[in-house]
N, C-alpha and C positions, 0 to 999 in steps of 0.2 A: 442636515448632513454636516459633521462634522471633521470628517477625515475624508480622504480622498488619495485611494491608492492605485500608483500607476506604476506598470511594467511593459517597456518598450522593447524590444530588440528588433534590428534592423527594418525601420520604419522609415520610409523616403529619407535614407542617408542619417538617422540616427541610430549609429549602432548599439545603444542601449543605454536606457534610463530607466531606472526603477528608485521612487520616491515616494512616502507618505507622506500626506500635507495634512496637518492637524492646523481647523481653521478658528475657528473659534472668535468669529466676524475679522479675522486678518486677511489679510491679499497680500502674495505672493509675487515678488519681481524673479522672474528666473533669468539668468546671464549665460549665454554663447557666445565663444570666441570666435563662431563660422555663423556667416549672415544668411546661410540656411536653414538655421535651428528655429526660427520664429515662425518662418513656411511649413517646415516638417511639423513642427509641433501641433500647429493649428491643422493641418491636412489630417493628423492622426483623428481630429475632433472631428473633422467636417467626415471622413465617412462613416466617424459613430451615428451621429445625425443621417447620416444619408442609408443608413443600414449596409455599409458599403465594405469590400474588402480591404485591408491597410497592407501595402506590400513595398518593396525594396526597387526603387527604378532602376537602379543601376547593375545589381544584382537579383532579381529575378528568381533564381534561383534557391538563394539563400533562405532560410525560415523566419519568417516574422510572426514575432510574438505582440498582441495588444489586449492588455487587461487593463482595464478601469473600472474602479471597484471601490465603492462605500466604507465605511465602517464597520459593516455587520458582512464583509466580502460577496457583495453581490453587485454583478452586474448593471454600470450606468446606464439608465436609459435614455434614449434620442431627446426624450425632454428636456431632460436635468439638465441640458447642453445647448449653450448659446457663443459660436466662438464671431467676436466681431472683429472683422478684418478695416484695416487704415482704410479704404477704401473699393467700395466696390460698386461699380455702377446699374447693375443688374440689380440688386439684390432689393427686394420690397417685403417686408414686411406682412404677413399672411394673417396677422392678429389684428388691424386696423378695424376692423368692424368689432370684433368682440371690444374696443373703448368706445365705438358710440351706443350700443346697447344699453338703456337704464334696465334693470331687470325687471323691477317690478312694473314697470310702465309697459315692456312684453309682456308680462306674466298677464297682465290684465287684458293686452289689447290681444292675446292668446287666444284668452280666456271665450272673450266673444267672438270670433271668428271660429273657433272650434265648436261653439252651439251653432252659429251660420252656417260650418259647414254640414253639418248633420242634416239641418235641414235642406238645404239647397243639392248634397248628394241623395236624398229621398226622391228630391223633387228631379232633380237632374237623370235618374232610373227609370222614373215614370216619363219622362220625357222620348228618352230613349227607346221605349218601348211602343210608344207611336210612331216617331221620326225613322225609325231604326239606323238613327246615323251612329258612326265609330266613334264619335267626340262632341257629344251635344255641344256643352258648355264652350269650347275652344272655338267651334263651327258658327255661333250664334256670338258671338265675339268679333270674329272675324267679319262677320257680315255687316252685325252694326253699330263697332265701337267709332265713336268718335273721338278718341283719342286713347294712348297706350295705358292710361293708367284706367280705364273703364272696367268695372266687374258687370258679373252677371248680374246682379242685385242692381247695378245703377242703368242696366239698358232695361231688365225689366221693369223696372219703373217708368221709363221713359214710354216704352211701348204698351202699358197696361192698356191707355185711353183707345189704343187702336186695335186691341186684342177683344173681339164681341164674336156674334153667330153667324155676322153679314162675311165674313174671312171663306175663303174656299179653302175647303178640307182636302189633302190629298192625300192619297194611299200608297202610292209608289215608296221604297225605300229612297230615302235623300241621299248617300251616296249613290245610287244607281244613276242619275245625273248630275249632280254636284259633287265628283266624285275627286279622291283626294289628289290625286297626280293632276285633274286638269284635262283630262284627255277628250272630254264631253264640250268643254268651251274649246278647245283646240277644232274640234273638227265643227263644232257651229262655226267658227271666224274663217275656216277656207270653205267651207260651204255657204257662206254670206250670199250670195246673188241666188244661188237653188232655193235656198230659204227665202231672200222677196219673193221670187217668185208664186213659190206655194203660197204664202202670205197672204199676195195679191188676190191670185185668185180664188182662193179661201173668203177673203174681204168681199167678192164680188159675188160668190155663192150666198153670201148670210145676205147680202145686201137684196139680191132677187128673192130671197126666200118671204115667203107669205108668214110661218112659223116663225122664225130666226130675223134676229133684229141686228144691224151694223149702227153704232151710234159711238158715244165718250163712253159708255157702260152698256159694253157688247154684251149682247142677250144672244151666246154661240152651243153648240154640241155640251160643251165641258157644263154649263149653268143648266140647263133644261138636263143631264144626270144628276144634278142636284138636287133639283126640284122633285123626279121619280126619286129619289133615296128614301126623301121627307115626307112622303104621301106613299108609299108601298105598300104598309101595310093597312089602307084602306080606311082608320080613324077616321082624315079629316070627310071626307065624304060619308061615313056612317053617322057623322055629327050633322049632315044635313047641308054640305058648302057640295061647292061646286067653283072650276073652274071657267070662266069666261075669256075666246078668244077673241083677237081683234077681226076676226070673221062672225064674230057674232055665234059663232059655234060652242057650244057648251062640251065640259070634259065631265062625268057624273061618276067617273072607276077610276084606279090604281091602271085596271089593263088598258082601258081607252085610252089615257095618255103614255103608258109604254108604248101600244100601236104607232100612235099616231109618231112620237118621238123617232121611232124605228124609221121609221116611211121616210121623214124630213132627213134622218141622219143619212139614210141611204140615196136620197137623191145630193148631199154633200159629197161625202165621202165617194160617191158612185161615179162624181164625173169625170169625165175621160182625165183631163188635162189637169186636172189636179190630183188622182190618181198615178197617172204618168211623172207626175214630180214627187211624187212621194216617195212613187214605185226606184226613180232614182237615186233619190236623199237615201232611203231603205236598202237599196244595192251597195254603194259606197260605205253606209254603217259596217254592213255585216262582211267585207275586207278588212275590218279591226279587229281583233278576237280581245283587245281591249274595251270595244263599247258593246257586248253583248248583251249585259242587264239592259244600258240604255236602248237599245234596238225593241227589247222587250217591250219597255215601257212606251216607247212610241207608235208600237204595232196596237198595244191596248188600248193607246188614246193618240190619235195622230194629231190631233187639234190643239195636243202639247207645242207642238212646233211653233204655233202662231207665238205662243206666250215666250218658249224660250230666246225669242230673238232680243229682247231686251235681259239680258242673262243674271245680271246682278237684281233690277226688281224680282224677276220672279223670285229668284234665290227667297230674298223680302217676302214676298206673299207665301212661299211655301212655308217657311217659318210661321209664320202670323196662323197662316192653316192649322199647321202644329199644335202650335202655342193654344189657340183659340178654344180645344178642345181641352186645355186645362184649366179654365179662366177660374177656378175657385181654388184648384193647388196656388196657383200663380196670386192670390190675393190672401191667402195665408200664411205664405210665403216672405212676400212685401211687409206685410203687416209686421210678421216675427224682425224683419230685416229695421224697419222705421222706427221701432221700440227702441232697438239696438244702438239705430244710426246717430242720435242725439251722444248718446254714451262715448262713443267709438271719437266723436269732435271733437269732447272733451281733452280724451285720451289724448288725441294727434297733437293739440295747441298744446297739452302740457310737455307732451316730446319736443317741441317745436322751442319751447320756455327753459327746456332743464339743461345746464352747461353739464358735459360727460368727458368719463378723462380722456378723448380725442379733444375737446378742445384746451387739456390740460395741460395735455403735450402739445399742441401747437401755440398755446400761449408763452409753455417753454422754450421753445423751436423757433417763436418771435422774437422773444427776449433776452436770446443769449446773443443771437445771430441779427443783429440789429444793423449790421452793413449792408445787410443783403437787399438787391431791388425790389425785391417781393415780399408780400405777407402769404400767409397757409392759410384757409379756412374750409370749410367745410361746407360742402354744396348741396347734400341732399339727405339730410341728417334723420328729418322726420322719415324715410322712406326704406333707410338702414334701420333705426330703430324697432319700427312697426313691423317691416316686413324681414325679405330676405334680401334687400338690394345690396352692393359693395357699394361701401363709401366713397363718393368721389370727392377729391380734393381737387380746389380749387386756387389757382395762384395767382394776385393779384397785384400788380406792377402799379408803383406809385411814380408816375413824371408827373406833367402839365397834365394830364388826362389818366383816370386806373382803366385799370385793362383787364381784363379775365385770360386767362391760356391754361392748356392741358396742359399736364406733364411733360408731354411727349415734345412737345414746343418748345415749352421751359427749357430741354436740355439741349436743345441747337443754340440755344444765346446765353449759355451761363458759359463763365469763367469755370476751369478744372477746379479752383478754389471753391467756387461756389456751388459747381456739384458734389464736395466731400461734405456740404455745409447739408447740401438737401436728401445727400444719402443717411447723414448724422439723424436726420429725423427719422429717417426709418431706423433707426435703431432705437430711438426713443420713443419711439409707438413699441415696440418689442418688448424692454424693460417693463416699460408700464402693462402692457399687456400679464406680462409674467408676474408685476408683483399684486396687481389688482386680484390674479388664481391662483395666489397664495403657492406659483409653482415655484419648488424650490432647484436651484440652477449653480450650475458652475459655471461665471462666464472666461472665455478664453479671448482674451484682448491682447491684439497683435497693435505695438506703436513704436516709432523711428526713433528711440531716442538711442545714442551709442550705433543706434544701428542694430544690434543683436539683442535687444530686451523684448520683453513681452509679461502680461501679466496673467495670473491665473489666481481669482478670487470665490469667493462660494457664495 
């Protein structure tokens, strides 16, 4: 951009200027006799940027004209336009991350997370589709990240060795009680003593029962319908096996042990007093028009209730249920992921290795400003680069001992002087931001000297 044409009238107290600036790598000192003219000037910039209206405070009324206009008379864009003001204490800099980005070190770490994610949303669908949860991936996170930076690829991994046939399968939709607002754990935790209770004497029915076993790997209702699932359709008995109970009683059909299954369940489920507590956990659900799926699901299998009193394992096993029934997606998966995960190492330690122009400018930002009690670095660089995090800077206080502090810190104990020094830096993340995209700019730089000057360079 070589020229640079402006036509002002009555613009916050400038009654009108109209000038072409032919720049031709020049800059521009412009002179006012009234120490308003470097405010107005610069305001007229800041609502180009801001996409904003320019108009007259004092007169209101009056018509204001504002054109700013190239060489070829077209309209400047909010880009082209950087006005930096003596000081401003808000003002941060929105391009700091585009200088810790290496491109091609994205490009690449892109590269493979874009084939992960293809695979992983296949796998995440099919998921889905057994769980019928609203957010596999997010819900399976939340359960058993061990810390914020965990993917799905590093808890499946962890969990493969525990993911086999021996997992109970469930059929229930997973938000119908793990449900997203909470309202399902809300009403177990004021229902807590109704719930021992049932519990109890739940524990005390399996424990009488001749069938039903109470031990560390309770043999309850919920296991013995697992057992008829697996034998329904009559195979393992057509192959010649047979069931042996600890009455020495033989099972030889599919229907002899649904019978028998029935009879046990119904002298569980049948007794009074544990009936009676259900009958009220069951009364109290259905006054929530919020827990109605879960009402459902506990009317279909009451012997839920034992499990969910421990709320977060079951959550654990309901997954593992889930999961269990993919264990060959889930090991293809891995595999694609473990090919990967060597590559992806590389990648991070060379991000970790490469100086980028945030630390160009803040080696700038050290070594102008060499008074100041602090150094600038850069705190989380691999994790800007790689992913999408905001860079966070870091500032660190050299006495007898260094010190780390946020920003926010930083500005209750500097000197005025010393926050123009640390505002200076965001503006030197900006420049460099702008000449690394090649974007080309008019800056509009406001400074005290005279009092009424100010610069305007391209």
């Amino acid at each position: 951009m070589e020229k640079l044409k402006i036509k002002l009238e009555y613009c916050y107290g400038i009654k009108k200027l109209e000038k072409e600036f032919v720049f031709s790598n020049r800059t521009f000192a412009i002179y006012a006799p009234n120490g308003s003219m470097k405010t107005s000037f610069a305001k007229v910039f800041k609502d180009l940027i801001k996409e904003e209206e320019t108009k007259d405070l004092i007169y209101p009324e009056r018509t204001t004209i504002r054109e700013i206009k190239n060489e070829n008379d077209v309209a400047l864009l909010k880009e082209e336009v950087f006005v930096i003001e003596p000081y401003n204490e808000t003002y941060f800099s929105d391009k700091e991350s585009t200088l810790v980005v290496e491109k091609a070190l994205r490009e690449q770490y892109e590269k493979i997370y874009s084939d992960l994610d293809k695979e992983k949303n296949s796998f995440v669908k099919n998921l889905k589709s057994i769980s019928q949860s609203t957010d596999c991936e997010e819900e399976i996170l939340s359960t058993f990240s061990e810390n914020e930076k965990d993917t799905l690829f590093e808890i499946l991994e962890r969990l493969f060795s525990l993911i086999n046939n021996s997992n109970t399968q469930y059929s229930f939709r997973y938000n119908d009680i793990f449900d997203k607002k909470g309202n399902v754990k809300k009403f177990l935790d004021k229902y807590s003593k109704t719930l021992d209770e049932y519990i109890k004497q739940y524990d005390s029915l399996i424990s009488q029962s001749g069938f039903f076993k109470k031990s560390s790997n309770t043999f309850g209702t919920y296991q013995a319908n697992e057992i008829l699932k697996s034998i329904e359709d009559n195979s393992f008995f057509e192959a010649g096996h047979s069931i042996n109970l600890s009455d020495d009683s033989k099972i030889e059909s599919a229907k002899d042990f649904e019978k028998l299954l029935e009879s046990e369940i119904k002298k569980i489920v049948n007794d009074e007093k544990l009936k009676k507590i259900f009958d009220s956990i069951d009364k109290a659900i259905g006054l929530n028009v919020e827990l109605r799926a879960f009402k459902k699901v506990i009317e279909n299998d009451n012997s839920l209730l034992v499990q969910l009193k421990d709320y977060e394992l079951f959550k654990k096993n309901v997954w593992l249920g889930y999961l269990s029934q993919m264990q060959n997606d889930i090991k293809i998966l891995l595999e694609f992921y473990i090919s990967k995960k060597e590559e992806l190492s590389k990648i991070i330690k060379q991000a970790g290795d490469t100086a980028t122009e945030w630390e160009f400018a803040a080696d700038e930002f050290n070594s102008r400003f060499t008074g100041l009690p602090f150094k600038i670095k850069i705190k989380n660089k691999e994790d800007v680069i790689l992913k999408t995090n905001a860079p966070v800077s870091e500032f660190i206080f050299n006495d007898s001992e260094k010190r780390n502090i946020k920003r926010d810190e930083l500005l209750r104990v500097l000197s005025q002087g010393e926050r123009r020094a640390l505002y200076i830096l965001n503006v030197i993340f900006e420049i460099r931001a702008r000449k690394k995209a090649n974007q080309k700019t008019h800056w509009v730089y406001r400074f005290l000297i005279r009092q009424h000057r100010f610069l305007l360079r391209n």
